[in-house]
Biotite code that builds the C-alpha atoms (Angstrom):
import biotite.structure as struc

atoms = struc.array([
    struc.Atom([8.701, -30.048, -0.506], chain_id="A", res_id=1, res_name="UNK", atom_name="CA", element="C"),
    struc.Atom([10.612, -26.995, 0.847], chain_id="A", res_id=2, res_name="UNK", atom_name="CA", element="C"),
    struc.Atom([13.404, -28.019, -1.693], chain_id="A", res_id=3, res_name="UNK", atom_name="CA", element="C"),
    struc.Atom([10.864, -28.605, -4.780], chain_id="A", res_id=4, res_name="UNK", atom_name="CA", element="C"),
    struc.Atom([8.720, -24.960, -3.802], chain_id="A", res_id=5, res_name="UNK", atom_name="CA", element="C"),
    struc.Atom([12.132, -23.023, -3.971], chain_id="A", res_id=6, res_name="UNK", atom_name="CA", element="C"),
    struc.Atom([12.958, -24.673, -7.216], chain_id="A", res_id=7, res_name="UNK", atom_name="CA", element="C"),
    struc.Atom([9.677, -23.331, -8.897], chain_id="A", res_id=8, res_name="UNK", atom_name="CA", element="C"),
    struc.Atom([9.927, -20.311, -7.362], chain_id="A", res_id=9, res_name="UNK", atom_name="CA", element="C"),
    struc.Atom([13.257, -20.030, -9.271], chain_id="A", res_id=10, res_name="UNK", atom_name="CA", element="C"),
    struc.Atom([11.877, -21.212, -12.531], chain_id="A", res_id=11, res_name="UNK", atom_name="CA", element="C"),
    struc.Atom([8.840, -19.062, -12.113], chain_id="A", res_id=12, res_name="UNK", atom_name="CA", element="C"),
    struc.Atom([11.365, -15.787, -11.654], chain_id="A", res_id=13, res_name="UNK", atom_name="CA", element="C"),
    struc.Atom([13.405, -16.544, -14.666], chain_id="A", res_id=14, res_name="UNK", atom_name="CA", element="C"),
    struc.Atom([10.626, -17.182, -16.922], chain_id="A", res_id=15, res_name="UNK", atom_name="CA", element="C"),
    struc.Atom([9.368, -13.796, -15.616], chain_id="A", res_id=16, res_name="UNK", atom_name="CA", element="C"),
    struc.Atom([12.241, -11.770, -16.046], chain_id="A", res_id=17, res_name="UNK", atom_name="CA", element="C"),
    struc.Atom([12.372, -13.540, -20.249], chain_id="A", res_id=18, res_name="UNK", atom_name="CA", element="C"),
    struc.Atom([8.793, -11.986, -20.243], chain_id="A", res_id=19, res_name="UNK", atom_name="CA", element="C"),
    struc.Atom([7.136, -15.429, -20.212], chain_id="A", res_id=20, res_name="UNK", atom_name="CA", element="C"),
    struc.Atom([4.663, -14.753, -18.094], chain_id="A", res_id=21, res_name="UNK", atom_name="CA", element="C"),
    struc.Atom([2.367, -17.780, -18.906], chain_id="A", res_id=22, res_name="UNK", atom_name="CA", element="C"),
    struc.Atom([4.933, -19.988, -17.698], chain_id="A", res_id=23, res_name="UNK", atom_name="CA", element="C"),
    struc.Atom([5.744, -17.967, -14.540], chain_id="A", res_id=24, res_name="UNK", atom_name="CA", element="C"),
    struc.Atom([2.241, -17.624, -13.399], chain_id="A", res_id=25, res_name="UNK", atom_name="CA", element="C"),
    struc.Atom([2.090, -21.565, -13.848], chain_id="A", res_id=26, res_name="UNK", atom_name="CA", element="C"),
    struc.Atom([5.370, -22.398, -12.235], chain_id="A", res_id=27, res_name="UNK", atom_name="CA", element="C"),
    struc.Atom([4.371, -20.019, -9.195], chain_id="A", res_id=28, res_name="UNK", atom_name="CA", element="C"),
    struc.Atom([1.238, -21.065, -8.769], chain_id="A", res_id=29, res_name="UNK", atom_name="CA", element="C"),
    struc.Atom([2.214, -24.601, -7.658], chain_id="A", res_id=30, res_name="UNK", atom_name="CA", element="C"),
    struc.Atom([4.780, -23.255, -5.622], chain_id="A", res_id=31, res_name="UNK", atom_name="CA", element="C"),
    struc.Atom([2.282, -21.644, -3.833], chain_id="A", res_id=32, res_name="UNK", atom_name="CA", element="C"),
    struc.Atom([-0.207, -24.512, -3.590], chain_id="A", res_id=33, res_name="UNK", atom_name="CA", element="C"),
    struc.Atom([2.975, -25.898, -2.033], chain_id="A", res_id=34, res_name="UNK", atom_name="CA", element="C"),
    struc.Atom([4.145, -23.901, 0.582], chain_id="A", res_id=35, res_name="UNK", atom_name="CA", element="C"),
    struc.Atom([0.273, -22.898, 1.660], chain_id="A", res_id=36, res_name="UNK", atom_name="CA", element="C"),
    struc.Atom([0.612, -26.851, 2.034], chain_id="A", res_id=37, res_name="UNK", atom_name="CA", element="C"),
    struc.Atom([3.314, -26.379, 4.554], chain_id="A", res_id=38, res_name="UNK", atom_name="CA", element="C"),
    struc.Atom([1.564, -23.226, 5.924], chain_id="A", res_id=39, res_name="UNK", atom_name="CA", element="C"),
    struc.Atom([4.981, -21.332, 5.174], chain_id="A", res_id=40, res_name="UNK", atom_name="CA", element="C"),
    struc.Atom([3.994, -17.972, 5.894], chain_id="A", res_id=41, res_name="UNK", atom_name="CA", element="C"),
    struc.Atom([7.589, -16.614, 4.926], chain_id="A", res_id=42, res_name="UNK", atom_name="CA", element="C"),
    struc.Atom([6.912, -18.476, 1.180], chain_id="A", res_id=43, res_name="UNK", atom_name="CA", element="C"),
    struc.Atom([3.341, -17.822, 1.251], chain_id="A", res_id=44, res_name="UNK", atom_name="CA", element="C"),
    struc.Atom([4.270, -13.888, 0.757], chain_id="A", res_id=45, res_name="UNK", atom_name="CA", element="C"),
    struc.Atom([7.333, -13.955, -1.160], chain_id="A", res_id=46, res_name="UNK", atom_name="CA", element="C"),
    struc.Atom([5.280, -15.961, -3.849], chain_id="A", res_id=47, res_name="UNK", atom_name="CA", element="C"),
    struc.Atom([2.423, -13.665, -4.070], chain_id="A", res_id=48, res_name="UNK", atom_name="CA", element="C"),
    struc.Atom([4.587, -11.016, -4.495], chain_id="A", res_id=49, res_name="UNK", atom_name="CA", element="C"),
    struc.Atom([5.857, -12.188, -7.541], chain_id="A", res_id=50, res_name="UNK", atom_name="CA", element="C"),
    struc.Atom([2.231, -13.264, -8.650], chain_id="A", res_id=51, res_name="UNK", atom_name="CA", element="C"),
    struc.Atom([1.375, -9.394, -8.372], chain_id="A", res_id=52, res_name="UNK", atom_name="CA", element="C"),
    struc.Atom([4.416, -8.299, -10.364], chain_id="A", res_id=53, res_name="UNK", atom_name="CA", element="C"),
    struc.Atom([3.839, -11.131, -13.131], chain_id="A", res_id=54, res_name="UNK", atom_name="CA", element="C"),
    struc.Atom([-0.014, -10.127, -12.858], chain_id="A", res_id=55, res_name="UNK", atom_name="CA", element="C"),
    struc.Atom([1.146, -6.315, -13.330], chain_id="A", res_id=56, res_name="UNK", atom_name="CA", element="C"),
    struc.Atom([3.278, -7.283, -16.257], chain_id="A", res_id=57, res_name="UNK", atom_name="CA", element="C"),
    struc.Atom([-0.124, -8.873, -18.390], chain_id="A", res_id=58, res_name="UNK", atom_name="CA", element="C"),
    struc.Atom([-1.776, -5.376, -17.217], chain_id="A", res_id=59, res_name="UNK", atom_name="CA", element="C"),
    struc.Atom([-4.124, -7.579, -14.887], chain_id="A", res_id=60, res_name="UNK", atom_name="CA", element="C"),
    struc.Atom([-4.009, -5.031, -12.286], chain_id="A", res_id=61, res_name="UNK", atom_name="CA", element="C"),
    struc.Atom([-7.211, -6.403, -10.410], chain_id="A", res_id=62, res_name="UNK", atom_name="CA", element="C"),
    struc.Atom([-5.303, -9.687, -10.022], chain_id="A", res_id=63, res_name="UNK", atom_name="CA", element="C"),
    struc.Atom([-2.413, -7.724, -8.581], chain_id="A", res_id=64, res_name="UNK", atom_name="CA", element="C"),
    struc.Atom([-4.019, -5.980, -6.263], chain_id="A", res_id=65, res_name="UNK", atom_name="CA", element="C"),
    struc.Atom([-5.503, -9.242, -4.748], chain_id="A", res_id=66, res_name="UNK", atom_name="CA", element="C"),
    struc.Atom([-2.183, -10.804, -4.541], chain_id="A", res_id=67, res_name="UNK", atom_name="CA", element="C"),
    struc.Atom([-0.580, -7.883, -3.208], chain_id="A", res_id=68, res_name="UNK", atom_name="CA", element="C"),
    struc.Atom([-2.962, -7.295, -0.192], chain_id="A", res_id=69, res_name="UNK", atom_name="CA", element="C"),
    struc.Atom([-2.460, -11.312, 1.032], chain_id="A", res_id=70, res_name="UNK", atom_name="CA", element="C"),
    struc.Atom([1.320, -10.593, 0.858], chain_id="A", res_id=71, res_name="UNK", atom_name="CA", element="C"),
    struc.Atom([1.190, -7.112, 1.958], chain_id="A", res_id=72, res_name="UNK", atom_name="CA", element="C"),
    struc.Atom([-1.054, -8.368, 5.327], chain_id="A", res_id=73, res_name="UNK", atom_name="CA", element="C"),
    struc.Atom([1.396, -11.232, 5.454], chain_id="A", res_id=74, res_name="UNK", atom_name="CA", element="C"),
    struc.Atom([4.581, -8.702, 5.750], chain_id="A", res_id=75, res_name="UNK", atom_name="CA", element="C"),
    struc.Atom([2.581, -6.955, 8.202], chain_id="A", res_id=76, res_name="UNK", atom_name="CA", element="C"),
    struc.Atom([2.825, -10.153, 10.637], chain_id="A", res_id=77, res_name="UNK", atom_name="CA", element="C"),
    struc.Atom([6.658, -10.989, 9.612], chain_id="A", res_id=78, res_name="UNK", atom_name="CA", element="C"),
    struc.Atom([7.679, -7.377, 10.061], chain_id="A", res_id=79, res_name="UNK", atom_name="CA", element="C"),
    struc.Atom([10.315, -7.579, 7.559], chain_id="A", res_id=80, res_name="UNK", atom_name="CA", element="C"),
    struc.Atom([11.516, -4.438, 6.210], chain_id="A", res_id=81, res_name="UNK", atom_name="CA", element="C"),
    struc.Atom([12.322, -5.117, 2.558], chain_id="A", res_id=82, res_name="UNK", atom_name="CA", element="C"),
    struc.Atom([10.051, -7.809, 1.573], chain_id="A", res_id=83, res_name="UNK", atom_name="CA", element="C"),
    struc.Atom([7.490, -4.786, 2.587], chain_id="A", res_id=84, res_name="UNK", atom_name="CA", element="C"),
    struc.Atom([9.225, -2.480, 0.190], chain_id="A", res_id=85, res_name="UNK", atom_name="CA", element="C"),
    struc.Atom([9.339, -4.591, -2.381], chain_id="A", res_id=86, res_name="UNK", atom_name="CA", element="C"),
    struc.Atom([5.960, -5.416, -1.933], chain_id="A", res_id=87, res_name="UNK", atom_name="CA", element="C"),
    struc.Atom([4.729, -1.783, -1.765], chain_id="A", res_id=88, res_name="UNK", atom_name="CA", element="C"),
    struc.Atom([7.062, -0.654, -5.107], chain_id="A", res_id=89, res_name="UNK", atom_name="CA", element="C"),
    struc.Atom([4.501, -3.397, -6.586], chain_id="A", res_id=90, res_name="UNK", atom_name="CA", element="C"),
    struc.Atom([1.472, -1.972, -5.042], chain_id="A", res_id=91, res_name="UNK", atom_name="CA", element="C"),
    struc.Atom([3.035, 2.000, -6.001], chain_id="A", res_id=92, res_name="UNK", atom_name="CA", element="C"),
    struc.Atom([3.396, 0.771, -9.723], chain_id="A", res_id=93, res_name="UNK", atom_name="CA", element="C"),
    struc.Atom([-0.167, -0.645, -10.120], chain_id="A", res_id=94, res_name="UNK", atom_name="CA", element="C"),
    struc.Atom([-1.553, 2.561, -8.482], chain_id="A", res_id=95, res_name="UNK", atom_name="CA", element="C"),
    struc.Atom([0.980, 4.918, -10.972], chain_id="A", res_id=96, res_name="UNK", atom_name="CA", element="C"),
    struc.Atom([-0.546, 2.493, -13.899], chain_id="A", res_id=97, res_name="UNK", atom_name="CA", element="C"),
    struc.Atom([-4.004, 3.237, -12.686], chain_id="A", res_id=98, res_name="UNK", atom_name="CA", element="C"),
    struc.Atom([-3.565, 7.407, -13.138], chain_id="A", res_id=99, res_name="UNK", atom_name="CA", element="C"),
    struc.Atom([-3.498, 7.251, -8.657], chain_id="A", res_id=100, res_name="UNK", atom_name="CA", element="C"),
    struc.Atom([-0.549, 9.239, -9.179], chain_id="A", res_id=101, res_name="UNK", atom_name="CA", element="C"),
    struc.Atom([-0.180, 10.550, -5.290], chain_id="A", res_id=102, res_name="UNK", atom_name="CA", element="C"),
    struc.Atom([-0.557, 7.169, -4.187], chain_id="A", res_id=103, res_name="UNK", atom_name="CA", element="C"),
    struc.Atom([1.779, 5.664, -6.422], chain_id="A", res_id=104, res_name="UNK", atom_name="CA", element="C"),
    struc.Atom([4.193, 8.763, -5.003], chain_id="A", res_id=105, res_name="UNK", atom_name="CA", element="C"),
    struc.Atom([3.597, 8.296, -1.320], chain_id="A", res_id=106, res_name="UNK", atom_name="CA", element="C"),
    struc.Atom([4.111, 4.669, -1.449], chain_id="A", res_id=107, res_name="UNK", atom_name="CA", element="C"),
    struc.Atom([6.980, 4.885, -3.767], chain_id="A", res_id=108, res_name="UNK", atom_name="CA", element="C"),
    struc.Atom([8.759, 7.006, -1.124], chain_id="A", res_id=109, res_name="UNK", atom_name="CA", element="C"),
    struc.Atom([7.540, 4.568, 1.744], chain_id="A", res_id=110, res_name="UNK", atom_name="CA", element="C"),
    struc.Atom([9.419, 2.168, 0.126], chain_id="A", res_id=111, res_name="UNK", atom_name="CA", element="C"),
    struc.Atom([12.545, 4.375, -0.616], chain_id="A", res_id=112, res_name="UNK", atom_name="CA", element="C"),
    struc.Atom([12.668, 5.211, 3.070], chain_id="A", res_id=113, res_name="UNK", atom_name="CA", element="C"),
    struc.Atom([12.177, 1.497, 4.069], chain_id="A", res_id=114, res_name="UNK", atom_name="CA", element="C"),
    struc.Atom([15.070, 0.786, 1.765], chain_id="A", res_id=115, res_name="UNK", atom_name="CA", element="C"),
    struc.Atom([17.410, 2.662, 3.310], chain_id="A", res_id=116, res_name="UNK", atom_name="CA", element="C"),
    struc.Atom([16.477, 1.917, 6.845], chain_id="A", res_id=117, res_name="UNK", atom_name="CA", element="C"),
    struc.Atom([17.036, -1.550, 6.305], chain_id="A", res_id=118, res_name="UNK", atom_name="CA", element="C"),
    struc.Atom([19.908, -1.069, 4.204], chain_id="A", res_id=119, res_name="UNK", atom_name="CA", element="C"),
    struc.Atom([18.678, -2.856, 0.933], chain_id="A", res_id=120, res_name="UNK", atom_name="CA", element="C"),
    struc.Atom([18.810, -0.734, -2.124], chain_id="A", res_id=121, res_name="UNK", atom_name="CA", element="C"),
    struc.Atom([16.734, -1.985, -4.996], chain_id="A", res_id=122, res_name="UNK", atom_name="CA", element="C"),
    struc.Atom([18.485, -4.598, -7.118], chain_id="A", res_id=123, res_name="UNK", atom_name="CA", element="C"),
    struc.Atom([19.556, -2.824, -10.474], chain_id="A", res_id=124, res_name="UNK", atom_name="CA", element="C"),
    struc.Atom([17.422, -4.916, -12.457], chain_id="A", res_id=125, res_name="UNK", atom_name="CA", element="C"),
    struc.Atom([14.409, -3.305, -10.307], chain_id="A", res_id=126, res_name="UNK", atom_name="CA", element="C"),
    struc.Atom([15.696, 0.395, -10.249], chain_id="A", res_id=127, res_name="UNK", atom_name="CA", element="C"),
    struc.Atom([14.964, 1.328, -13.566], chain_id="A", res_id=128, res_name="UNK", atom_name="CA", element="C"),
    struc.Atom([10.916, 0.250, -12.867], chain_id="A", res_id=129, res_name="UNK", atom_name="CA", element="C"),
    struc.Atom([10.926, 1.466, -9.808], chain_id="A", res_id=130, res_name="UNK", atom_name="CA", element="C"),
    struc.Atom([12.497, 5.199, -11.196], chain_id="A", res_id=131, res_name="UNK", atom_name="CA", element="C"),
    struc.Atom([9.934, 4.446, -13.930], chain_id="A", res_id=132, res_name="UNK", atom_name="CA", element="C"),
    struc.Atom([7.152, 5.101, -12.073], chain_id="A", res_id=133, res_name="UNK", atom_name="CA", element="C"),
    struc.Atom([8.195, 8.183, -10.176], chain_id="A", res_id=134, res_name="UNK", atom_name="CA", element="C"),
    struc.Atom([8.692, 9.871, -12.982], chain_id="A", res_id=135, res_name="UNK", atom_name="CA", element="C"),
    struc.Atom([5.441, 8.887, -14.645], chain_id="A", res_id=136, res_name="UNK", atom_name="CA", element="C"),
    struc.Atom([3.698, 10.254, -11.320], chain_id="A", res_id=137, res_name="UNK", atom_name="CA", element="C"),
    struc.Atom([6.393, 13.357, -11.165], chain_id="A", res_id=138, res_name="UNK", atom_name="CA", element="C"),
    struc.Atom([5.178, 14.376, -14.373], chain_id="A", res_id=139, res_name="UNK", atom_name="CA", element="C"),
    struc.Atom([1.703, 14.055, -13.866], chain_id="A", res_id=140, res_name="UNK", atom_name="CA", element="C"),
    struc.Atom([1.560, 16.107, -10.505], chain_id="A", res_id=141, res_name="UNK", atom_name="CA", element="C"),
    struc.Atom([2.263, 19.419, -10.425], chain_id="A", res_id=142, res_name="UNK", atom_name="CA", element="C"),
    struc.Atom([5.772, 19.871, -8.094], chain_id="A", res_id=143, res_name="UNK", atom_name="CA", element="C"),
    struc.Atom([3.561, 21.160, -4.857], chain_id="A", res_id=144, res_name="UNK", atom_name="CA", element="C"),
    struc.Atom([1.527, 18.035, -4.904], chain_id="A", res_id=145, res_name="UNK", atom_name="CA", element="C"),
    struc.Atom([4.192, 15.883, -5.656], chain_id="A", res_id=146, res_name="UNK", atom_name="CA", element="C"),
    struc.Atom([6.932, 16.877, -2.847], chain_id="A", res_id=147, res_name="UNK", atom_name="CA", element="C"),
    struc.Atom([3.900, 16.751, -0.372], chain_id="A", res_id=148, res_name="UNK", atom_name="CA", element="C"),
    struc.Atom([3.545, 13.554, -0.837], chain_id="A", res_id=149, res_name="UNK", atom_name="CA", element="C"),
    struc.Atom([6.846, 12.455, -1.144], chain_id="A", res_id=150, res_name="UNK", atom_name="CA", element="C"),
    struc.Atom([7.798, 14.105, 2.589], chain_id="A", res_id=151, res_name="UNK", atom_name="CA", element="C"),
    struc.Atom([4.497, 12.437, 3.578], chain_id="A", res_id=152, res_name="UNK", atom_name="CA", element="C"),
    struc.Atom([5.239, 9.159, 2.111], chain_id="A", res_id=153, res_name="UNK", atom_name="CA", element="C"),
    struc.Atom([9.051, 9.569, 3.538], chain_id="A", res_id=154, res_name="UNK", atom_name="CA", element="C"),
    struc.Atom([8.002, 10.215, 7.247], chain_id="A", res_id=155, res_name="UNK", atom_name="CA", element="C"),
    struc.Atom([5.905, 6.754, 7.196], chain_id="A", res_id=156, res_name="UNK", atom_name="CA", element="C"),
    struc.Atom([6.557, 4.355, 9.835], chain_id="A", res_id=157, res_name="UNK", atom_name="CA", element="C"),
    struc.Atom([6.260, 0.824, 8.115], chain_id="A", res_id=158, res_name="UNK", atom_name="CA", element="C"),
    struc.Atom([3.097, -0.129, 9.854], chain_id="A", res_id=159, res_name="UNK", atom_name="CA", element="C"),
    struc.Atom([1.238, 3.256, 8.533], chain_id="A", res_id=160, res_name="UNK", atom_name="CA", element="C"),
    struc.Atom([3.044, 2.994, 5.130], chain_id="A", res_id=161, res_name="UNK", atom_name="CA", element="C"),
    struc.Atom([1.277, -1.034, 5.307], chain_id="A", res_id=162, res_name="UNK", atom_name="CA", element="C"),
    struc.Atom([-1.927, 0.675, 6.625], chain_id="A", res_id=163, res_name="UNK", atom_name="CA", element="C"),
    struc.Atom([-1.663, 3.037, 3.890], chain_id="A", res_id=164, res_name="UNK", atom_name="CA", element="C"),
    struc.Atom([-1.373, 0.713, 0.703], chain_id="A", res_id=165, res_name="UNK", atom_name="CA", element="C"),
    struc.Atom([-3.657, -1.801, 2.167], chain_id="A", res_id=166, res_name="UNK", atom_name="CA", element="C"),
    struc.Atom([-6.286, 1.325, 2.170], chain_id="A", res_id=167, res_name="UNK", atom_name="CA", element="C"),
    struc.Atom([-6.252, 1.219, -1.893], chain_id="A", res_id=168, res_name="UNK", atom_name="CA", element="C"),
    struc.Atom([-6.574, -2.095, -1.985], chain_id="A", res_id=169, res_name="UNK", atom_name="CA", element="C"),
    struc.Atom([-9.535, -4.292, -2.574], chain_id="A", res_id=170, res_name="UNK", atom_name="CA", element="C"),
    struc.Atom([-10.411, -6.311, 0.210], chain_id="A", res_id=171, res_name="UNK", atom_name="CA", element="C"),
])
């Protein structure tokens, strides 16, 4: 099943990044039905990651927010670095999408910092969302507000940065 899950995932990220997100949100919702089978914690979150992002792409951003929080809370436990970033760039562009432009800025530099602690820079592919969305919230803040919360957001240890996004979440 490990095998079969891992395919899906696969399928469900490629038909996301064509923009078919119909077919991604079915492909990755059976991958999930499998590995919550298998109680793979590790799959469990990577998969509802990439249910928030393809529920972010239809504008769903309820949806998102629900999957985000399960894989968010799930990062928490695993304590891995990246996934968490990645996770929290999701959670940073729903709240930018939203008009929660300070949130969207302190967890976009949570992430940044995260990034470079572990070492991982955002694939290419990712960067240009990711710089996207800092813009969109640099432009909507005035400078003051938005280097506050950037040097806030920056000085984050991952479990506050976690305790922080899970805050604008719905539970």
């Amino acid at each position: 099943t490990h095998q079969i899950s891992l395919a899906l995932l696969n399928l469900g990220e490629l038909a996301r990044k064509r923009g078919d997100v119909a077919r991604a949100t079915e492909f990755l919702e059976e991958a999930l039905a499998d590995v919550r089978a298998i109680d793979m914690t590790w799959g469990i979150a990577n998969i509802l990651t990439l249910l928030g992002h393809v529920a972010r792409q239809q504008q769903d951003y309820e949806r998102a927010k629900v999957r985000y929080r399960e894989s968010l809370a799930l990062y928490q436990r695993l304590g891995n670095v990246t996934y968490t970033a990645w996770c929290l760039e999701g959670i940073a562009a729903v709240a930018c999408a939203e008009g929660s432009y300070q949130h969207a800025t302190r967890l976009c530099a949570a992430a940044a910092t995260l990034r470079v602690a572990a070492q991982t820079p955002l694939p290419p592919t990712e960067q240009d969302d990711f710089e996207k969305v800092v813009m969109t919230a640099r432009a909507e803040l005035d400078e003051r507000t938005f280097t506050a919360e950037w040097r806030i957001g920056s000085t984050l240890a991952q479990d506050d940065a976690i305790s922080y996004a899970l805050m604008g979440l719905p539970t």
